[in-house]
The first five atom37 places (N, CA, C, CB, O) and aatype in JSON, in Angstrom:
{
  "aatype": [20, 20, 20, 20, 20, 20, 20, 20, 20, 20, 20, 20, 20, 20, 20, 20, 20, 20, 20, 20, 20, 20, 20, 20, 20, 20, 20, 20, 20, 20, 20, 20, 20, 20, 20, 20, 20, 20, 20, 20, 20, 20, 20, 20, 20, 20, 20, 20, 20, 20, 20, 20, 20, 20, 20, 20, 20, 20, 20, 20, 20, 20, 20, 20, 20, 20, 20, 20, 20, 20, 20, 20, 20, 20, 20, 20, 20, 20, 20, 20, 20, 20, 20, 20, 20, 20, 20, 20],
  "atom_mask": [
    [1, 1, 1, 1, 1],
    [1, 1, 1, 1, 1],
    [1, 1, 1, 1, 1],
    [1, 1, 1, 1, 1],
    [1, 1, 1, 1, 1],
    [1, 1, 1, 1, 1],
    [1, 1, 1, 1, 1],
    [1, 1, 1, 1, 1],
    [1, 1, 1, 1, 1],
    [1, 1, 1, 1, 1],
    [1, 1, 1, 1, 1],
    [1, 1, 1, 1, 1],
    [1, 1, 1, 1, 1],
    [1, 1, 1, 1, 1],
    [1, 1, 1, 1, 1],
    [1, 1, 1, 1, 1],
    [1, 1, 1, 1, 1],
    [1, 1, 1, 1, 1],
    [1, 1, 1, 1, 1],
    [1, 1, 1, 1, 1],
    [1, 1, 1, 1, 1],
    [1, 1, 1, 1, 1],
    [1, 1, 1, 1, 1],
    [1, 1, 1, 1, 1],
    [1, 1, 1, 1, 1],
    [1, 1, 1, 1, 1],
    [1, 1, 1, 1, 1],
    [1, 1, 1, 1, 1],
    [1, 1, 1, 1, 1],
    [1, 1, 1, 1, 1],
    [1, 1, 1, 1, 1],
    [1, 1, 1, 1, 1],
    [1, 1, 1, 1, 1],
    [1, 1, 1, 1, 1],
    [1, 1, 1, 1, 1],
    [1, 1, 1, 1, 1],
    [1, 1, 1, 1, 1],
    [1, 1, 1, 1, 1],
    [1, 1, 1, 1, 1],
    [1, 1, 1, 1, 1],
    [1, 1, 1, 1, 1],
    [1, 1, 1, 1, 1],
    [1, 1, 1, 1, 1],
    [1, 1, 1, 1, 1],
    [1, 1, 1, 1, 1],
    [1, 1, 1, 1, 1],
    [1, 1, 1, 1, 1],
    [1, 1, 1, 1, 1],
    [1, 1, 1, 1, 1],
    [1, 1, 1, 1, 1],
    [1, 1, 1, 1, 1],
    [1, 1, 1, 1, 1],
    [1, 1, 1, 1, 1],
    [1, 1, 1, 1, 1],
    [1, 1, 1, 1, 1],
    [1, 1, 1, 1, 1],
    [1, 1, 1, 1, 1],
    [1, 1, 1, 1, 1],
    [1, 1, 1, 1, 1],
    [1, 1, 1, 1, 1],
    [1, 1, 1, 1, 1],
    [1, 1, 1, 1, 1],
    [1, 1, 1, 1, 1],
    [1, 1, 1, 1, 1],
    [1, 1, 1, 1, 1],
    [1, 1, 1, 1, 1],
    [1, 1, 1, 1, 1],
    [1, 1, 1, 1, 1],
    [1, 1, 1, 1, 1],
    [1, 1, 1, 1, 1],
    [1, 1, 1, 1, 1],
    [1, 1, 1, 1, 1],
    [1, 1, 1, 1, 1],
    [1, 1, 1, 1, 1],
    [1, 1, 1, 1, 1],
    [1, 1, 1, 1, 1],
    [1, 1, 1, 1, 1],
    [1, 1, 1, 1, 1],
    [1, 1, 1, 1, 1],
    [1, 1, 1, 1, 1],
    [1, 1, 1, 1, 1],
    [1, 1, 1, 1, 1],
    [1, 1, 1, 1, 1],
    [1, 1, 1, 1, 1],
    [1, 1, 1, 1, 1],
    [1, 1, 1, 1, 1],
    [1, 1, 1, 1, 1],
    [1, 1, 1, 1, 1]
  ],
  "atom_positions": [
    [[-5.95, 13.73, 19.38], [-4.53, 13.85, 19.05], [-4.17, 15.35, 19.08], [-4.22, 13.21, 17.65], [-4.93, 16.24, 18.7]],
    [[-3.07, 15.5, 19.51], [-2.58, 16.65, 19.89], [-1.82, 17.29, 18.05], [-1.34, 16.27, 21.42], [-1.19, 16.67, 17.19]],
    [[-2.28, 18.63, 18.11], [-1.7, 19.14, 16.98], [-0.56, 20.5, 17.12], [-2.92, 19.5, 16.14], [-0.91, 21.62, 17.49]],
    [[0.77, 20.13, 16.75], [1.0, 21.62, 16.73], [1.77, 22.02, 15.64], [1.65, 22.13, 17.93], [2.41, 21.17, 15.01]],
    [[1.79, 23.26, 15.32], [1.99, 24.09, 14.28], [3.75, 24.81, 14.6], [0.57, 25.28, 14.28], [4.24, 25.21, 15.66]],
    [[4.44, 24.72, 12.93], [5.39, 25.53, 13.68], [5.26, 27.16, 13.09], [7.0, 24.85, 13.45], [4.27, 27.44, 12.41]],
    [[6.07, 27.98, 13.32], [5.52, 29.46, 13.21], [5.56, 29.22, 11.86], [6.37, 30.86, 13.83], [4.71, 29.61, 11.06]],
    [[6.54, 28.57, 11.61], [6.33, 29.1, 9.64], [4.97, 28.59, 8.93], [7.74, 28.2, 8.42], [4.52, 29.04, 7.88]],
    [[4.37, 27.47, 9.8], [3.23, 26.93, 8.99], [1.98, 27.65, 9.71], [3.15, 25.17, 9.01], [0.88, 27.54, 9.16]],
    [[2.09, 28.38, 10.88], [0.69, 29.32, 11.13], [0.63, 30.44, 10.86], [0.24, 29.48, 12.29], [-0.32, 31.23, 10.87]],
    [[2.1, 30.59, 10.48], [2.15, 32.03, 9.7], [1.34, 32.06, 8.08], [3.97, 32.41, 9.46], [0.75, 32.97, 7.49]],
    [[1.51, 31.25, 7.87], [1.39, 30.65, 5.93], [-0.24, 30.16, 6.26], [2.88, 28.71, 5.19], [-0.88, 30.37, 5.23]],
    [[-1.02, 29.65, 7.22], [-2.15, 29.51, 7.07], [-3.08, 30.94, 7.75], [-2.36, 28.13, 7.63], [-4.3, 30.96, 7.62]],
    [[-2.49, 31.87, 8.32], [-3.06, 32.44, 8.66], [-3.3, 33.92, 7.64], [-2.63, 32.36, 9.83], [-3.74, 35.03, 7.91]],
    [[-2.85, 33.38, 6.51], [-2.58, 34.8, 5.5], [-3.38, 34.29, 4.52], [-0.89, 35.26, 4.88], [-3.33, 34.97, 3.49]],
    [[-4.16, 33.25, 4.48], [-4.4, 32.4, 3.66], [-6.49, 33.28, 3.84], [-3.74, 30.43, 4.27], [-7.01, 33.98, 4.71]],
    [[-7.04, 32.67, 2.43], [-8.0, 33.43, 2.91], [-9.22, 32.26, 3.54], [-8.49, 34.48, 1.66], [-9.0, 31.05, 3.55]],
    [[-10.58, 32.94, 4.09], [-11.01, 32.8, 4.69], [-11.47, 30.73, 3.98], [-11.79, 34.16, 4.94], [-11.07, 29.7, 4.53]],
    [[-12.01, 30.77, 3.19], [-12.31, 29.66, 2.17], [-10.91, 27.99, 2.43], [-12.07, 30.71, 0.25], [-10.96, 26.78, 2.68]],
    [[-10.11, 28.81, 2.22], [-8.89, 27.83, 1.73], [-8.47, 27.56, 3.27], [-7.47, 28.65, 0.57], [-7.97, 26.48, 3.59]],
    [[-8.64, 28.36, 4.0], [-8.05, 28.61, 5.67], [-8.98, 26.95, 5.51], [-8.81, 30.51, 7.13], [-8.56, 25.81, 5.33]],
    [[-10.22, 27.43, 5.66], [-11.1, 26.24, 5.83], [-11.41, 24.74, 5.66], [-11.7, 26.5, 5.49], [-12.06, 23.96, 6.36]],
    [[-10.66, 24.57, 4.33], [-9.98, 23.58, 3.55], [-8.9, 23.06, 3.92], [-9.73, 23.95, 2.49], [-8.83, 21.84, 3.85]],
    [[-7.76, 23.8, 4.4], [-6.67, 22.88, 4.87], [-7.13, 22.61, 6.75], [-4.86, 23.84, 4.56], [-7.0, 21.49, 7.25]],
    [[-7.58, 23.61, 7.42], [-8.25, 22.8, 8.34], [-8.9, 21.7, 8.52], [-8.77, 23.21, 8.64], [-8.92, 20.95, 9.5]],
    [[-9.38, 21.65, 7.59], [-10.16, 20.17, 7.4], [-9.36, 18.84, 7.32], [-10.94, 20.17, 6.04], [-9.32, 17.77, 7.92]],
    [[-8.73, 19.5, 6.25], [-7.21, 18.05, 6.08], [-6.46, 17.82, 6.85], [-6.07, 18.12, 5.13], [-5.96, 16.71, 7.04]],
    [[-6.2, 19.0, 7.55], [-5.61, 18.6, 9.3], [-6.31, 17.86, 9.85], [-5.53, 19.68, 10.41], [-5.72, 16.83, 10.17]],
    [[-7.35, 17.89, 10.13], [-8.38, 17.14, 11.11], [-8.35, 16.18, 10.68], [-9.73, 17.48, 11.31], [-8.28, 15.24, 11.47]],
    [[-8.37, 15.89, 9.31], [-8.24, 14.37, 8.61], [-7.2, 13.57, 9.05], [-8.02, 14.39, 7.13], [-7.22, 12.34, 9.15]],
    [[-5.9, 14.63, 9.41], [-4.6, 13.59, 9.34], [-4.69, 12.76, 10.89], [-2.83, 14.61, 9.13], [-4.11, 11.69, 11.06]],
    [[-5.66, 13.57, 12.2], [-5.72, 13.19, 13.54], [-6.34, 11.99, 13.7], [-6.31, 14.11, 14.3], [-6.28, 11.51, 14.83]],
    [[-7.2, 11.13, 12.47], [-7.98, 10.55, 12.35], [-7.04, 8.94, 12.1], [-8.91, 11.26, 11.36], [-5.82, 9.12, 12.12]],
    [[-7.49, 7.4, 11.87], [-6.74, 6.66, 12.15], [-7.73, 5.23, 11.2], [-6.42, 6.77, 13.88], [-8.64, 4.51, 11.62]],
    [[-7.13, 5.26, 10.0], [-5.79, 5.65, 9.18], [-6.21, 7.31, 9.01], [-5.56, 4.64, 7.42], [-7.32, 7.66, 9.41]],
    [[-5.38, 8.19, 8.47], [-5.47, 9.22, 8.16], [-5.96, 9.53, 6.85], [-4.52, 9.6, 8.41], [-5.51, 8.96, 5.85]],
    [[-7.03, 10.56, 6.78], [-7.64, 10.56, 5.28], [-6.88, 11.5, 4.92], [-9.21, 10.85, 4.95], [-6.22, 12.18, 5.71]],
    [[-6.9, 11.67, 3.2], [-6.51, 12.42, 2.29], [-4.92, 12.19, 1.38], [-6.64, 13.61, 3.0], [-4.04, 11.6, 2.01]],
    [[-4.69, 12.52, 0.4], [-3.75, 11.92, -0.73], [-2.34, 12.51, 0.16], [-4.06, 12.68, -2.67], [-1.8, 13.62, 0.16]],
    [[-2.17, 11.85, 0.54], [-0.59, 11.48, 1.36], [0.51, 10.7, 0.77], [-0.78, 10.63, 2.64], [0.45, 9.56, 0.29]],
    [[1.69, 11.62, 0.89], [2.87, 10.72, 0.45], [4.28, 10.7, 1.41], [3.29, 11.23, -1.05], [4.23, 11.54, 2.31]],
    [[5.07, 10.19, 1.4], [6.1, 9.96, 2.08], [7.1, 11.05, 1.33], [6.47, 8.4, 2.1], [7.28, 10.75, 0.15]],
    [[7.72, 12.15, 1.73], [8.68, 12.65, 1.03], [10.13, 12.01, 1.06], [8.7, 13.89, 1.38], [10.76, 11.63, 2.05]],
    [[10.42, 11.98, -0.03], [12.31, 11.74, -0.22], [13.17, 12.3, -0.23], [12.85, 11.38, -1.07], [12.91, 12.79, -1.33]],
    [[14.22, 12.81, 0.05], [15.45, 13.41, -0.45], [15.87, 14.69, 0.92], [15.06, 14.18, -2.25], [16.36, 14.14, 1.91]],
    [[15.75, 15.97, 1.03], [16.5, 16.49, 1.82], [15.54, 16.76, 3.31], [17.11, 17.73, 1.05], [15.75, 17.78, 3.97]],
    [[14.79, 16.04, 3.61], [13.7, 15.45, 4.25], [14.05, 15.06, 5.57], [13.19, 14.35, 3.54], [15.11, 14.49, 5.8]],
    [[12.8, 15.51, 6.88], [13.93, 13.95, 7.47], [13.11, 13.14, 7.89], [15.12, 14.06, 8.86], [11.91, 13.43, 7.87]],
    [[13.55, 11.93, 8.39], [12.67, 10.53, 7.9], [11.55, 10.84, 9.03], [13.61, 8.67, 8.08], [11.51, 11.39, 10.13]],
    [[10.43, 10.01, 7.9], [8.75, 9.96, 8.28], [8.58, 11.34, 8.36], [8.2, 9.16, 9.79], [8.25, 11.89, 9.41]],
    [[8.83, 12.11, 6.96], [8.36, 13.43, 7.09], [6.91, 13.39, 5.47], [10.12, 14.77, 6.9], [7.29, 13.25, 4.3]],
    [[5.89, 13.49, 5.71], [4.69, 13.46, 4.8], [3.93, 14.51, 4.06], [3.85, 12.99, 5.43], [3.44, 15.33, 4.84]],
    [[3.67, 14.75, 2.76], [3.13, 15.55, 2.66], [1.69, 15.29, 2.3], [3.77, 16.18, 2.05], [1.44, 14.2, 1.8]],
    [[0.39, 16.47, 2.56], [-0.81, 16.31, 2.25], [-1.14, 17.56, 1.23], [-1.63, 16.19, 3.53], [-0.88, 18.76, 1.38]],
    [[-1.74, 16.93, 0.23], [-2.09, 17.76, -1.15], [-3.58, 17.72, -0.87], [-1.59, 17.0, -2.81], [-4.29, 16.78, -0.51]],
    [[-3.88, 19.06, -1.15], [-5.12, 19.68, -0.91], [-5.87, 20.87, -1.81], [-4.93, 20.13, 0.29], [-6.28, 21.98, -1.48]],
    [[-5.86, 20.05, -3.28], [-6.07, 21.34, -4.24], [-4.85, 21.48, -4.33], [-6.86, 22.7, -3.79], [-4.16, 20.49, -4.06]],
    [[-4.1, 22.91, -4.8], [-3.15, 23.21, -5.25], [-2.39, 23.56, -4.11], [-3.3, 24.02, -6.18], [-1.33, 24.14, -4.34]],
    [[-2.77, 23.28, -2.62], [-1.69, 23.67, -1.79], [-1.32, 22.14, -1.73], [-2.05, 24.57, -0.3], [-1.92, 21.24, -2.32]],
    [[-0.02, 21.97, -0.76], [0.41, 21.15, -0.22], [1.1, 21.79, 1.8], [1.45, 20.64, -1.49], [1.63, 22.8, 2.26]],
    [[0.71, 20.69, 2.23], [0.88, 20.38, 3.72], [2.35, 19.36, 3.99], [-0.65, 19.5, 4.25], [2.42, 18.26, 3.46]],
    [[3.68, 19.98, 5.03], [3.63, 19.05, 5.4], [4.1, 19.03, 6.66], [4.04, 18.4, 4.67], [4.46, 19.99, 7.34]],
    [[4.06, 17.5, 7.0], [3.54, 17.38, 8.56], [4.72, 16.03, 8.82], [1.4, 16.9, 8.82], [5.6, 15.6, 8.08]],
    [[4.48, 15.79, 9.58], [5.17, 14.19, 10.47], [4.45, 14.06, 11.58], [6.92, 14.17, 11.09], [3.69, 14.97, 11.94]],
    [[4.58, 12.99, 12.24], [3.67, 12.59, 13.61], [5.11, 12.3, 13.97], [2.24, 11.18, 13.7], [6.0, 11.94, 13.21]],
    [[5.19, 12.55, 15.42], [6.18, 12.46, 16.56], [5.36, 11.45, 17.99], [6.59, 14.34, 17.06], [4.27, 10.88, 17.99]],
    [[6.29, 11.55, 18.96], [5.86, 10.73, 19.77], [6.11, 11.06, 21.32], [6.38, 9.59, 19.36], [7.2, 10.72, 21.77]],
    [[5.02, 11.81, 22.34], [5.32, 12.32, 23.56], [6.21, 11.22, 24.45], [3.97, 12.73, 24.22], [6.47, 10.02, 24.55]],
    [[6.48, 12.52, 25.02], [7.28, 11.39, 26.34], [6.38, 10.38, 27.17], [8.0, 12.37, 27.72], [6.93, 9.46, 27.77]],
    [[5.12, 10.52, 27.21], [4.49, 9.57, 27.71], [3.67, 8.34, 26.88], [3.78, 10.24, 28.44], [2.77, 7.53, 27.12]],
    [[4.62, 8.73, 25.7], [3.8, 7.87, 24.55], [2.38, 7.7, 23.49], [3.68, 7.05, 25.1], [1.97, 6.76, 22.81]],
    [[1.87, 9.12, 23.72], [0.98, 9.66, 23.49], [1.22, 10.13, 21.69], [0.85, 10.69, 24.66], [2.22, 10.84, 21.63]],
    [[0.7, 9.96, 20.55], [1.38, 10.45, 19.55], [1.01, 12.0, 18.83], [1.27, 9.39, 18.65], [-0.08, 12.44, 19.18]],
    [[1.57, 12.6, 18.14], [0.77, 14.17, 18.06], [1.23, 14.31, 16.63], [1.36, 15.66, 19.27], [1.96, 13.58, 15.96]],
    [[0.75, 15.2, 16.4], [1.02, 15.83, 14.57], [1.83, 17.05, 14.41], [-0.5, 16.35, 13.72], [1.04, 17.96, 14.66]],
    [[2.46, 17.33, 14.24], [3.53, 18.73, 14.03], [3.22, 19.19, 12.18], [5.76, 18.09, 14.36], [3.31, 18.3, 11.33]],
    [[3.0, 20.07, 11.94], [2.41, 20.5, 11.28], [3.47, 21.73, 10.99], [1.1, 20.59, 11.76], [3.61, 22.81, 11.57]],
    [[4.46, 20.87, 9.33], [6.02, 21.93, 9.38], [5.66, 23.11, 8.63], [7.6, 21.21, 8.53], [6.02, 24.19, 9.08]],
    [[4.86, 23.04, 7.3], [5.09, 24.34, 6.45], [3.82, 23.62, 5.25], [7.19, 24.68, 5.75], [3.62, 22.48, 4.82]],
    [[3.08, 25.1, 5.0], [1.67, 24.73, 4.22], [2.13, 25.94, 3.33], [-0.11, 24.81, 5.17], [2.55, 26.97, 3.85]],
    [[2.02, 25.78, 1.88], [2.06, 26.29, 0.83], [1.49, 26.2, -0.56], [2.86, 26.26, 0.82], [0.77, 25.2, -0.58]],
    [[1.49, 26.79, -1.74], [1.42, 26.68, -3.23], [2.59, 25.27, -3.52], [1.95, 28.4, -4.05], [3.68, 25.02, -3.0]],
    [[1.88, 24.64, -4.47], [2.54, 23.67, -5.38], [3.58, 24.13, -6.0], [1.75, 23.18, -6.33], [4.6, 23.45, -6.17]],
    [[3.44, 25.23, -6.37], [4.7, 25.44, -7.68], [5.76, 25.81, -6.99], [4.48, 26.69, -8.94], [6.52, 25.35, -7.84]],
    [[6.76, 26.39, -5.89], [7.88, 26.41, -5.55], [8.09, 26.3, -3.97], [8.36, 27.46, -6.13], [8.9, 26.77, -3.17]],
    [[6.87, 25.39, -3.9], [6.87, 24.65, -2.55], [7.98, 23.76, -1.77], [5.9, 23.84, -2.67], [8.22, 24.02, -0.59]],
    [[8.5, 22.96, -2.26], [9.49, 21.74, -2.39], [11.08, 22.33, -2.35], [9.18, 20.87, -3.97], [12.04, 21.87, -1.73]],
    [[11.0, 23.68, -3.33], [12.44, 24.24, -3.02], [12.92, 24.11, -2.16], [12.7, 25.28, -3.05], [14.04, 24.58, -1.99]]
  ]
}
């Protein structure tokens, strides 16, 4: 499965240190997987639909799966941060 990142979320993992870098990589790799591992939820409210987040320790991930023009499906990977004023 195809993964891509948008700048704001490779910007935010790439400042991240070497340990934790390692850790949410992992949970990425999890989400390519089918069902997808790790504590996943559906977000609500200013969202847009089938948008998910993945909690990983005290960060949170979030992502949506989209769908190529040839029908192929991929992971977009919007914005990875801290819990506490993440959601703002």
């Amino acid at each position: 499965m195809r993964i891509d990142y948008t700048r704001i979320a490779a910007k935010s993992i790439n400042s991240l240190d070497a340990g934790t870098k390692r850790r949410i990589l992992i949970g990425i790799t999890g989400l390519t997987e089918i069902p997808p591992r790790g504590d996943i939820k559906l977000l609500q409210g200013g969202y847009p639909e089938k948008t998910f987040r993945l909690r990983i320790g005290k960060y949170r991930l979030i992502f949506r799966y989209k769908n190529d023009d040839d029908g192929s499906r991929f992971l977009i990977v919007e914005d990875v941060g801290l819990r506490g004023n993440f959601y703002d």
